[in-house]
N, C-alpha and C positions, 0 to 999 in steps of 0.2 A: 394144931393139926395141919393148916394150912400151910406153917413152915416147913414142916416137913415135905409136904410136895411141893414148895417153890426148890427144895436143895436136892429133892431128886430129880426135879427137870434140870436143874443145873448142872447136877453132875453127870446127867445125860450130854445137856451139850458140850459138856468139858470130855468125855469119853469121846464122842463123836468129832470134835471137831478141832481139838489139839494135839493130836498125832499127824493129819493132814499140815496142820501147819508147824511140827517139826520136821516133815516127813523135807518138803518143801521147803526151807528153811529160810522159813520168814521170821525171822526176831524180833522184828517191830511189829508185822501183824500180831505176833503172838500177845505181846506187851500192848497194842491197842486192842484187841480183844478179849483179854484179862480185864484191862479197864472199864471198859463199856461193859462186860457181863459184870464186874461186882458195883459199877453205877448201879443198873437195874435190876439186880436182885438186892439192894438195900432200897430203892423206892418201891419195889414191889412189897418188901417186908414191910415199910414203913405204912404201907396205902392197907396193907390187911392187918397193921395192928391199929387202924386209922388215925396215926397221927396228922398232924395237918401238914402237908404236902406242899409249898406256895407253888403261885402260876408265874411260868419263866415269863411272863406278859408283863408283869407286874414290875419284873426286873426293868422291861425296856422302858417300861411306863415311867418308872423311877429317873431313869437317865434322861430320855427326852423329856417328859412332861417341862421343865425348867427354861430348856431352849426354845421349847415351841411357845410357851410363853411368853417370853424375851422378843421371837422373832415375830408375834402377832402385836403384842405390844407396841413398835416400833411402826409396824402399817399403818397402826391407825391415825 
């Protein structure tokens, strides 16, 4: 039930707000705003079917955690 009202807010803002930007003739807005709306309307689906979602934090954690290591190591 709930997907159904994530795809009629979306085709809300696809009525509302992709006519303006071909009115305007933004091609790339339009192509980064297609982007970003079907990002968040698959984490939004994912987050109400609760799959598990990771934390973008965890990404950075991933990449520094190693260096910062390395660079405390080396002080002491």
């Amino acid at each position: 039930m709930f997907m159904i009202g994530i795809f009629v807010v979306v085709a809300a803002i696809l009525y509302i707000e992709v006519p303006k930007l071909k009115q305007q003739g933004m091609k790339k807005g339009l192509w980064l705003f297609s982007i970003l709306l079907l990002f968040g309307t698959g984490l939004n689906i994912a987050y109400g079917l609760d799959l598990d979602i990771p934390n973008p934090l965890d990404g950075v954690v991933l990449i520094y955690k190693p260096l910062s290591d390395w660079i405390f190591g080396w002080l002491k």
